[in-house]
Legacy VTK file of the C-alpha trace (Angstrom):
# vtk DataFile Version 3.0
C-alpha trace
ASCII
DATASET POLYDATA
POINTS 68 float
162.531 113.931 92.313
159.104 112.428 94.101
159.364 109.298 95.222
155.932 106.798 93.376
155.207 103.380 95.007
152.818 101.203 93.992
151.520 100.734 97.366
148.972 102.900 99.547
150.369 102.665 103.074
148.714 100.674 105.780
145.881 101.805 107.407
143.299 100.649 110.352
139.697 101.922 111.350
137.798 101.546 114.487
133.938 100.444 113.989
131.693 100.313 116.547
128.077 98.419 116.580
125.894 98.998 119.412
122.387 96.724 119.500
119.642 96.569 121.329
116.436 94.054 121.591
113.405 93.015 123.180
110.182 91.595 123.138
106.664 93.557 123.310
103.491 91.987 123.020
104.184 89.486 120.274
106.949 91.795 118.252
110.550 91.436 118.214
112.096 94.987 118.674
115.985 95.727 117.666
117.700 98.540 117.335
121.274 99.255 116.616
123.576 102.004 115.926
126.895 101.772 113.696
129.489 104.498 113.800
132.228 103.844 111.344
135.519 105.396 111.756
135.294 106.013 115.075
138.364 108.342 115.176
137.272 109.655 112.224
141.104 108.698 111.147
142.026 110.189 107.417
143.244 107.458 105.197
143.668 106.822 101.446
141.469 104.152 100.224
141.919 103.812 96.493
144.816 104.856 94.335
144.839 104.584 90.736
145.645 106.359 86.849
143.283 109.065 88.211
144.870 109.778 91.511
144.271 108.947 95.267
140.806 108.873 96.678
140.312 109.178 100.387
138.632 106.628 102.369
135.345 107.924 104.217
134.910 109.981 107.424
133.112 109.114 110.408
129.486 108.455 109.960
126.814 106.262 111.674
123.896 104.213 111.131
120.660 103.587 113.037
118.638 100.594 112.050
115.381 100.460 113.663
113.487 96.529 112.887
110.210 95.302 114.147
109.187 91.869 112.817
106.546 89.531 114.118
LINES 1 69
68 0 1 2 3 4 5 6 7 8 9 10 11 12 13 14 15 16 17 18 19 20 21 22 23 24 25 26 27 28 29 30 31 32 33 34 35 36 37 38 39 40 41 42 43 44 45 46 47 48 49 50 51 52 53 54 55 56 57 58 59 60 61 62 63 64 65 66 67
């Protein structure tokens, strides 16, 4: 017989931000990169009446800003 909890087990991801800015001629520059899930660890981040979903995979993010 299988064993049902009611509970997803614990989990923990690693984010990491990296930024960068500066000022040219007037403009303020920034940059940053986001990687999420750094160790691109497999965990389960919903469970409900339709099943378990898993949470994402790594993946990143580059914003690129220039304001005045």
């Amino acid at each position: 017989m299988v064993k049902r909890d009611a509970v997803l087990p614990a989990w923990t991801t690693v984010d990491l931000i990296i930024g960068w800015q500066k000022k040219v001629a007037g403009l303020k520059l920034n940059a940053s990169l986001h990687i999420f899930n750094l160790f691109d660890k497999g965990y389960w981040q919903v469970g409900n009446e339709y099943g378990l979903l898993p949470g994402a995979e790594r993946n990143a993010q580059l914003n690129l800003n220039i304001g005045l």
